[in-house]
C-alpha positions in Angstrom: 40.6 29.9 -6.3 38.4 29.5 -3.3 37.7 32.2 -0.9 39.0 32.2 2.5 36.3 31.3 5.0 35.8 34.1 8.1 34.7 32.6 11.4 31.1 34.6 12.6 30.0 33.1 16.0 31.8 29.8 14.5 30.0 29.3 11.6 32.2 30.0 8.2 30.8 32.5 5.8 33.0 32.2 2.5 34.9 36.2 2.0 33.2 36.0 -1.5 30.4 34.7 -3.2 29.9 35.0 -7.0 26.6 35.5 -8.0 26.0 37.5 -11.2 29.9 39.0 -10.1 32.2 38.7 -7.4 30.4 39.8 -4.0 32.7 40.7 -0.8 32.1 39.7 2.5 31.6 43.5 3.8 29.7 43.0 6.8 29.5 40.0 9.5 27.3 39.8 13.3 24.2 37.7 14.6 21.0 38.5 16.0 20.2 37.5 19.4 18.4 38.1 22.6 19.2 38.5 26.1 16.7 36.5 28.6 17.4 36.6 32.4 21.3 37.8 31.6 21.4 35.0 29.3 22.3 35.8 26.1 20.3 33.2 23.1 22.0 33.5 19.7 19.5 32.8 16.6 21.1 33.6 13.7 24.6 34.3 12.0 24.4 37.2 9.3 26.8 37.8 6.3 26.5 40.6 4.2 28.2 40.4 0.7 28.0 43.8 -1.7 29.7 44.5 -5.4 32.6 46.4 -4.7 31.2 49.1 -6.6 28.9 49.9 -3.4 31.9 52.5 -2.5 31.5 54.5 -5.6 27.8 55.4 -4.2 29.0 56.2 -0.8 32.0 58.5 -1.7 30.2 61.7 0.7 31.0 59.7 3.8 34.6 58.8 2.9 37.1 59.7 5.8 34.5 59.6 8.5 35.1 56.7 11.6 33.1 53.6 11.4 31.5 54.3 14.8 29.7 57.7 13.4 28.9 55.5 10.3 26.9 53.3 12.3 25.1 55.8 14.1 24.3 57.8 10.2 21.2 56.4 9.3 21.6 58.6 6.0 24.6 56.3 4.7 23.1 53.0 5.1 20.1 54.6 3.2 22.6 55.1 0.6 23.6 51.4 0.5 19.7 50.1 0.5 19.1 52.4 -2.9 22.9 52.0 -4.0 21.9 50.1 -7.7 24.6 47.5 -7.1 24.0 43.7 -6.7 23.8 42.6 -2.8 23.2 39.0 -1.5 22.4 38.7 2.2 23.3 35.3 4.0 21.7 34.5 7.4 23.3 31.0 9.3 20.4 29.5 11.9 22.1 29.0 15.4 19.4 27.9 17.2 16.6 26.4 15.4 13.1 28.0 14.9 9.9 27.5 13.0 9.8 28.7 9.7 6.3 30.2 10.6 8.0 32.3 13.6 10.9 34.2 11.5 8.1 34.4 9.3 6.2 36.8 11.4 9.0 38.7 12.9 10.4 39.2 9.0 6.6 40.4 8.2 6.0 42.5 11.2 9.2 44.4 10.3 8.8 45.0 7.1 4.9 45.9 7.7 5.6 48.4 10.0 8.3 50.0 8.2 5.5 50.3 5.1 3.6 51.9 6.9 5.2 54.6 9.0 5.9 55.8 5.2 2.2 55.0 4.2 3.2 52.9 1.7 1.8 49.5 2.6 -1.1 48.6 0.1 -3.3 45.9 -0.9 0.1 44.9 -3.3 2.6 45.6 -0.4 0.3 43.3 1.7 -0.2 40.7 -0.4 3.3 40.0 -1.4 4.3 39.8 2.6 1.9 37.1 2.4 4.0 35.4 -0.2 7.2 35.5 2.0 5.3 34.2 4.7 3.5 31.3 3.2 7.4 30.4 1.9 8.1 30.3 5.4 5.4 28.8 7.0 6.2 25.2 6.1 10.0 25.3 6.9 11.4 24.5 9.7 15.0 26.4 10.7 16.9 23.8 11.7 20.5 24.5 13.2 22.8 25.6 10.3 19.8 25.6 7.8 20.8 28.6 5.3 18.5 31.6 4.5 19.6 33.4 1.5 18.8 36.9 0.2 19.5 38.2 -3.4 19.3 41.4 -4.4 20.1 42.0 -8.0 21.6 45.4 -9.3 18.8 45.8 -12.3 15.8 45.2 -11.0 14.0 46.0 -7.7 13.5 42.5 -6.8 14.6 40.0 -4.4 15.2 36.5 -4.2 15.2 34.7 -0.7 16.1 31.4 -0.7 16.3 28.5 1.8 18.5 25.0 1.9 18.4 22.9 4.6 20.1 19.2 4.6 20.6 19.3 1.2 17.2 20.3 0.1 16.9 24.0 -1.6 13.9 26.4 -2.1 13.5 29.2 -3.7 10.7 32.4 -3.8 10.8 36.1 -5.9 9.8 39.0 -4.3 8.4 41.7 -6.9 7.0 44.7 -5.5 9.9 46.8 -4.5 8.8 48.5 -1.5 8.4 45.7 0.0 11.6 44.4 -1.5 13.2 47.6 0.1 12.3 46.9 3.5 13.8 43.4 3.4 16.9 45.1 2.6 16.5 47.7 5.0 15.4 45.1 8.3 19.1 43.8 7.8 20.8 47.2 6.7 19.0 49.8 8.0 21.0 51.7 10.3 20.1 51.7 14.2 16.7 50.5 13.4 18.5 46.9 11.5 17.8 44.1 13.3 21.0 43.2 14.2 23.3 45.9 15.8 26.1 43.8 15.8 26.3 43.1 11.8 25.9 47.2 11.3 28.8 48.3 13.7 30.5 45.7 12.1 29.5 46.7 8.5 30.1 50.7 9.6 33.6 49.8 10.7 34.6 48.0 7.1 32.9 50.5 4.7 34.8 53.5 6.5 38.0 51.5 6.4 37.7 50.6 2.4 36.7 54.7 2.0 39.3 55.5 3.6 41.9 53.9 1.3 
């Protein structure tokens, strides 16, 4: 059976994805930017969790999606919640590899170190993600992908573009957590849109 396909910005996102299991299209939104009242749209975002995520967020159950989105404290819950996520980000308008790059390292950078925990490790597996990067170029509808298993602490990010596929691990998992937390983490994620969106659907399921 193929999943239904939900419409974000008008780019399809498939409602699952099976990667080790079954992963639900939980969350949807895009980032973008607003220059001279014009607003620029770079990327689509779908966010796909094992349905046991609601078994680790059972303390917020009843409470409305717009006070979930405002809790940074829940969507800490789903960065450490040990269940398999897979993050999947559509480009809209194209972009250098090197420049989401940067803005993907600057994020995570400072996010180390307001909780002092970016090291000579932390540092030098940034660079990794980076150099992957650095040679791509984001061309409209190219696909960057982010894995992150249940068991281990690591993260796969992959990238496909016209047909052609590439693939990097990310081991140390503090860095690994603020990947996860750029996309999901609360009112400082990068895209507001994807977390209201992800607030409202969560409360909605824990509300059932």
């Amino acid at each position: 059976m193929s999943a239904e396909l939900v419409q974000v910005d008008e780019i399809p996102f498939p409602s699952q994805i099976t990667k080790t299991k079954p992963l639900n299209l939980l969350g949807h939104g895009i980032t973008d930017v607003e220059v001279h009242f014009l607003q620029i749209k770079f990327t689509a975002i779908g966010v796909y969790f094992d349905p046991e995520i609601f078994s680790h967020l059972q303390q917020w159950k009843g409470k409305a999606g717009s006070s979930l989105a405002e809790d940074d404290d829940f969507f800490e819950a789903i960065v450490s919640a040990p269940v398999e996520k897979f993050l999947r980000v559509v480009v809209i308008k194209e972009l250098k590899g090197a420049q989401y790059g940067v803005q993907l390292e600057s994020a995570v950078r400072d996010r180390l170190a307001a909780d002092d925990k970016y090291e000579d490790e932390e540092e030098a597996a940034l660079e990794k993600v980076v150099e992957f990067f650095q040679s791509k170029y984001l061309k409209k509808n190219s696909i960057i992908t982010f894995h992150f298993p249940a068991t281990s602490s690591t993260a796969e990010i992959g990238f496909a573009s016209e047909g052609k596929e590439s693939k990097i691990t990310v081991e140390n998992a503090n860095v690994v957590e603020m990947i996860q937390k750029w996309y999901l983490g609360g009112t400082r994620g990068v895209s507001a849109t994807t977390i209201s969106c992800l607030a409202k659907n969560l409360s909605a399921e824990l509300s059932k």
